[in-house]
DRENKE-288712 format. One record per residue (C-alpha): x, y, z; residue in one letter; chain; residue number from 1. Coordinates in pm, whole numbers, padded with zeros to 5 digits. Last residue first. Layout:
{pt {X Y Z} a A NUM}
...
end
This chain:
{pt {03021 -02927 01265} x A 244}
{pt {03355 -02754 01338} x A 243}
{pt {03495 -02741 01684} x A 242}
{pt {03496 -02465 01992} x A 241}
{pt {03426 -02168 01814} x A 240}
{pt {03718 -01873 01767} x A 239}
{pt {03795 -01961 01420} x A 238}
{pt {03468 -01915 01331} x A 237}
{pt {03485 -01526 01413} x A 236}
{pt {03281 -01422 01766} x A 235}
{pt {02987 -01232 01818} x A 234}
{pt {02845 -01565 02004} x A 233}
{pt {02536 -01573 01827} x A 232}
{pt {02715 -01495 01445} x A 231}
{pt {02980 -01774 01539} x A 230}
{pt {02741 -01996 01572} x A 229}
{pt {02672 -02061 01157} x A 228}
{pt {02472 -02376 01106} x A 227}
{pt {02301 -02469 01447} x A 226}
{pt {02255 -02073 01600} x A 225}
{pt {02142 -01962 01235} x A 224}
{pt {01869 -02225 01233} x A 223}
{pt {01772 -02134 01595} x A 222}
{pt {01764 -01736 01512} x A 221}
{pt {01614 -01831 01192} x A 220}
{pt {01338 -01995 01367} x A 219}
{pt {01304 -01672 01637} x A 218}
{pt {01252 -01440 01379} x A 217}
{pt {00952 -01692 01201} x A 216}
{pt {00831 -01684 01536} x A 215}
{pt {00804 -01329 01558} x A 214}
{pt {00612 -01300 01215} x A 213}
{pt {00372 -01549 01335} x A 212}
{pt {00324 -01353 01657} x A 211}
{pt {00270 -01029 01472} x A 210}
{pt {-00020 -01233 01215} x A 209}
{pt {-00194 -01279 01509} x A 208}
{pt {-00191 -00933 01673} x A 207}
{pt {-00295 -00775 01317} x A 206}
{pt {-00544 -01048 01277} x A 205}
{pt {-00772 -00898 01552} x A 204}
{pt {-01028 -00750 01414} x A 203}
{pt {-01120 -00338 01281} x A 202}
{pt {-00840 -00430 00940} x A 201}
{pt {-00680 -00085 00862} x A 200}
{pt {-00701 00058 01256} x A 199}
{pt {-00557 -00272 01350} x A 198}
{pt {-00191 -00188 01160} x A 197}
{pt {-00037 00031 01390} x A 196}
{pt {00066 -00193 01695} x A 195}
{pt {00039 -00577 01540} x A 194}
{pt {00276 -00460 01236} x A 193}
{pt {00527 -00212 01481} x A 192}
{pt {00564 -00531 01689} x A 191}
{pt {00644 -00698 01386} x A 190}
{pt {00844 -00451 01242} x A 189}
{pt {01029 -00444 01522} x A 188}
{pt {01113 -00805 01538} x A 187}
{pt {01148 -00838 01134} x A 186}
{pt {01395 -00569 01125} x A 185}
{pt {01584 -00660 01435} x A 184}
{pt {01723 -00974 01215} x A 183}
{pt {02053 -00795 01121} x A 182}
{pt {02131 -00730 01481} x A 181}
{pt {02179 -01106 01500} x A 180}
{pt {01972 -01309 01805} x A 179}
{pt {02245 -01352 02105} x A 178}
{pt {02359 -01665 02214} x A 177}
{pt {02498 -01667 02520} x A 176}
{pt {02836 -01901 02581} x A 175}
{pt {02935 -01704 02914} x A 174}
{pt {03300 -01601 02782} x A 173}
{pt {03102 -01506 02390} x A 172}
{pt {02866 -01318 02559} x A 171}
{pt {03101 -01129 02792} x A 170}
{pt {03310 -01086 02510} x A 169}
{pt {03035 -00888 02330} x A 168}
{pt {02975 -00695 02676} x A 167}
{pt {03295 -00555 02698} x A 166}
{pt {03256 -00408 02321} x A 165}
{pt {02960 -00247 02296} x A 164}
{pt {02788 -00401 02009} x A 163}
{pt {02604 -00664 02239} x A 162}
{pt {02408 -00384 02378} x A 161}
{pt {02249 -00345 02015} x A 160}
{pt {02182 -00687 01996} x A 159}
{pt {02030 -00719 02305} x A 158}
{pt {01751 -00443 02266} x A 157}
{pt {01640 -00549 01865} x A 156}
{pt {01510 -00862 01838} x A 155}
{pt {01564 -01023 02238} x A 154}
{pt {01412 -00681 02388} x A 153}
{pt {01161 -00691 02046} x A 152}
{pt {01056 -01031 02164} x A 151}
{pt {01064 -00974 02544} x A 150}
{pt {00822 -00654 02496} x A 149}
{pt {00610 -00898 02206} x A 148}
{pt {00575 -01092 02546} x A 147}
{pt {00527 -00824 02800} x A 146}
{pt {00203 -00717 02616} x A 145}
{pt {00196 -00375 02652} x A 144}
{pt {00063 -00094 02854} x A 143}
{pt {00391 -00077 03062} x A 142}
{pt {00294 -00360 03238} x A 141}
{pt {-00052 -00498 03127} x A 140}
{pt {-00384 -00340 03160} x A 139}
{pt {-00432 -00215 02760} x A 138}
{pt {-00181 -00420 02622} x A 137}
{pt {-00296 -00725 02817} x A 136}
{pt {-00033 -00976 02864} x A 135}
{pt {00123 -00946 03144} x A 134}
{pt {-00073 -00752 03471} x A 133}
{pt {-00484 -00875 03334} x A 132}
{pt {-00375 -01186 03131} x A 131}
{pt {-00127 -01272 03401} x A 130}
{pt {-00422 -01227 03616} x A 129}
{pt {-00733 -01398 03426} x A 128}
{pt {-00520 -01705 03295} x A 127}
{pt {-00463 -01623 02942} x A 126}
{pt {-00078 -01714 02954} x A 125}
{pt {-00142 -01987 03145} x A 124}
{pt {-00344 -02235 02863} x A 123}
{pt {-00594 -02477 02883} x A 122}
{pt {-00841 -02240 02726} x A 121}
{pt {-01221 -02023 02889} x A 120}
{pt {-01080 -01742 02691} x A 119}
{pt {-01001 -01520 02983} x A 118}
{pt {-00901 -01834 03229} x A 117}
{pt {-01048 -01814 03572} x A 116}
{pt {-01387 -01973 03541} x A 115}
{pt {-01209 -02231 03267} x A 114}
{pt {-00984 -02296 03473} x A 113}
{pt {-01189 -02453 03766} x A 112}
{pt {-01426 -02582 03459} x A 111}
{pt {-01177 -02823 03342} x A 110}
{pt {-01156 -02718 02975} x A 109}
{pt {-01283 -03021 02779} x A 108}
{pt {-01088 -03226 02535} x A 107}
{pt {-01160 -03240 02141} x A 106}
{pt {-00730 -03368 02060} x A 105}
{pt {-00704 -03078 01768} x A 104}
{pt {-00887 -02872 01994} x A 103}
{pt {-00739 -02891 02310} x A 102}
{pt {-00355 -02952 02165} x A 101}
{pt {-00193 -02766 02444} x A 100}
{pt {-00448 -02436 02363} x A 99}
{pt {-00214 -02408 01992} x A 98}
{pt {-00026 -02120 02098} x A 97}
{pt {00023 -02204 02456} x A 96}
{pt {00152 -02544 02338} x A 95}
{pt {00389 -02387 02083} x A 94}
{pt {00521 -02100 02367} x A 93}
{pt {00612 -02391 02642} x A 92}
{pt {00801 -02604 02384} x A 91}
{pt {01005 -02261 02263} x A 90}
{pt {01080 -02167 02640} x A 89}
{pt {01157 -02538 02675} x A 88}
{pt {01425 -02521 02398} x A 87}
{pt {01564 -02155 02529} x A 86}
{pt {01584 -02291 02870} x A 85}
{pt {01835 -02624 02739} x A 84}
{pt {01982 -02371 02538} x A 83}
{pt {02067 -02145 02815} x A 82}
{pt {02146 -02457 03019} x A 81}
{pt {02378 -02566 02789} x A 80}
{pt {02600 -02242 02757} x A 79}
{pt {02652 -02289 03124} x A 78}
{pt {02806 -02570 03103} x A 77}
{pt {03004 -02474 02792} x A 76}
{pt {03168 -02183 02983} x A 75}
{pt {03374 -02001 02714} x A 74}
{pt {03779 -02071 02691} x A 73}
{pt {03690 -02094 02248} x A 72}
{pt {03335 -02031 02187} x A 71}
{pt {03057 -02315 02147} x A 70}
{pt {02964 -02568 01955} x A 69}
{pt {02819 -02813 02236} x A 68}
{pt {02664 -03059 01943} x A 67}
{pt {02406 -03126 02189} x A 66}
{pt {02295 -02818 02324} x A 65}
{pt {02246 -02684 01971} x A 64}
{pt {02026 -02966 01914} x A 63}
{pt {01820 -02868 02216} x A 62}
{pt {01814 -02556 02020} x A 61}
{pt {01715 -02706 01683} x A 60}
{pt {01445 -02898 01866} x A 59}
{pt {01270 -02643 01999} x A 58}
{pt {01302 -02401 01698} x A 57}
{pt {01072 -02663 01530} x A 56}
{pt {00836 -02634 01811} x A 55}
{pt {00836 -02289 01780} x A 54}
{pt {00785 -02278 01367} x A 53}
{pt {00490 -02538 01430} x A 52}
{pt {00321 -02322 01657} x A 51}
{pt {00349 -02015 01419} x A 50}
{pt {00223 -02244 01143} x A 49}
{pt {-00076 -02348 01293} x A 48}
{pt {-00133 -02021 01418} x A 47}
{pt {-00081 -01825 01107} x A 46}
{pt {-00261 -02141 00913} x A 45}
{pt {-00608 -02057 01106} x A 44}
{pt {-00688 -02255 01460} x A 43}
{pt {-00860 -01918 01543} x A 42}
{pt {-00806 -01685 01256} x A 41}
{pt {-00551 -01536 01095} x A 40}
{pt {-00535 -01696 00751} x A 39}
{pt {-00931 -01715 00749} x A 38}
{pt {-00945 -01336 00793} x A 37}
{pt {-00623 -01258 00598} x A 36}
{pt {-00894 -01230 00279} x A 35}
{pt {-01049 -00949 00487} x A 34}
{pt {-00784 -00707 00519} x A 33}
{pt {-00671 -00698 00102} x A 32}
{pt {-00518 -00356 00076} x A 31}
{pt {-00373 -00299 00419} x A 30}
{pt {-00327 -00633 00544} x A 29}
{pt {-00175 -00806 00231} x A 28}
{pt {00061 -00458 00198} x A 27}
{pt {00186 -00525 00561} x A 26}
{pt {00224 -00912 00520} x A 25}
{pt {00407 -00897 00182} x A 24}
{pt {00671 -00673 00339} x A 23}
{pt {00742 -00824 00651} x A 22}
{pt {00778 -01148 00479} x A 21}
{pt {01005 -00991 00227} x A 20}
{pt {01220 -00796 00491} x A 19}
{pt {01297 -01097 00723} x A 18}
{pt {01321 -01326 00383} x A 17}
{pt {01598 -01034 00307} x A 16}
{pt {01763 -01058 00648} x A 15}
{pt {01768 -01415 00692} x A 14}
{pt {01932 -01461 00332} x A 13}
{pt {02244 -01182 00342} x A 12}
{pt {02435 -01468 00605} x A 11}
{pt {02758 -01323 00470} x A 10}
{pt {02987 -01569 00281} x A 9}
{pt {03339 -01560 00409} x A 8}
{pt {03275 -01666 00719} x A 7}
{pt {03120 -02043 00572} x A 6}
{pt {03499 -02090 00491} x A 5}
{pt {03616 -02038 00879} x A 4}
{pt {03345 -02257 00957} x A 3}
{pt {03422 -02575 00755} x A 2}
{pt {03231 -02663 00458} x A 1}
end
């Protein structure tokens, strides 16, 4: 199916799995907290899965990269690199996620990082001072975690600037791919899910269960980019670069 005929049929099934996720997730954790325990846990499915959704998106934006669909008189080159950053960004976020494989491989946390990491992991992001100024909702900036910040800036902030009119061709000239306003839903109901929702469970699946939900937005964002472009450019399919 070329492009221009794929136009014709709005992308309605992102949004609505957005919304049912969201939905069955809220009502599981309000009515039934303690059977998410396992689910949520440490090395639970939710983290399992939330790993495997970001390495999946890893390879769907390299893949982007590759097939170099872009918009019409855009910059390709730089369109690349975005993708090329957005891959690794999606690498670097499954091995944090998942402690680099340290307990599915059984290795040691060198004790030099261990004395300065918050959960004694092999990972940066809980390294005592970006866990202390960046990812700490209570100490971080803003008093948030500047990760779900990013995610609901990428879900929800950037879309809505994209509507203005100079700045949607100024995405499509630089070859940026922006997430779809429709998916903002399941980014801000996410952070809205982790935020409100740990006074019904008293642990810490709220948080977990968030990050899952945000990499399930950031998979359809990848799957979205690969099949149907046009929507991350804000341009119409006969505006892209070639037809997969």
């Amino acid at each position: 199916m070329k492009n221009s005929d794929r136009q014709k049929y709005p992308n309605y099934v992102a949004p609505a799995a957005s919304a049912l996720a969201l939905i069955v997730l809220t009502l599981w954790q309000i009515y039934y907290p303690d059977s998410m325990d396992w689910w949520a846990d440490e090395d639970g499915p939710f983290e399992y899965a939330t790993a495997l959704f970001y390495g999946v998106s890893s390879l769907l934006f390299g893949l982007m990269a590759r097939q170099g669909n872009f918009p019409l008189n855009s910059a390709p080159r730089f369109g690349r690199v975005i993708l090329i950053i957005g891959a690794l960004g999606c690498f670097f976020i499954m091995g944090e996620e998942i402690s680099w494989g340290q307990r599915i491989i059984g290795f040691d946390t060198p004790q030099s990082w261990a004395d300065k990491n918050y959960q004694k992991e092999t990972t940066l992001h809980n390294l005592d001072w970006v866990y202390t100024n960046f990812t700490s909702s209570e100490t971080g900036i803003f008093r948030a975690n500047l990760f779900n910040l990013m995610m609901v800036g990428m879900g929800l902030a950037l879309p809505v600037i994209a509507l203005i009119p100079w700045v949607r061709s100024l995405i499509a000239r630089l070859a940026i791919p922006i997430i779809p306003l429709s998916y903002a839903i399941l980014f801000v109901g996410a952070w809205l899910y982790g935020k409100y929702l740990v006074g019904y469970a008293g642990h810490k699946n709220p948080p977990e269960v968030r990050e899952f939900l945000f990499s399930i937005g950031i998979l359809m964002f990848a799957l979205t980019g690969l099949r149907r472009p046009w929507e991350v450019y804000r341009v119409t399919a006969r505006e892209m670069s070639s037809t997969p």
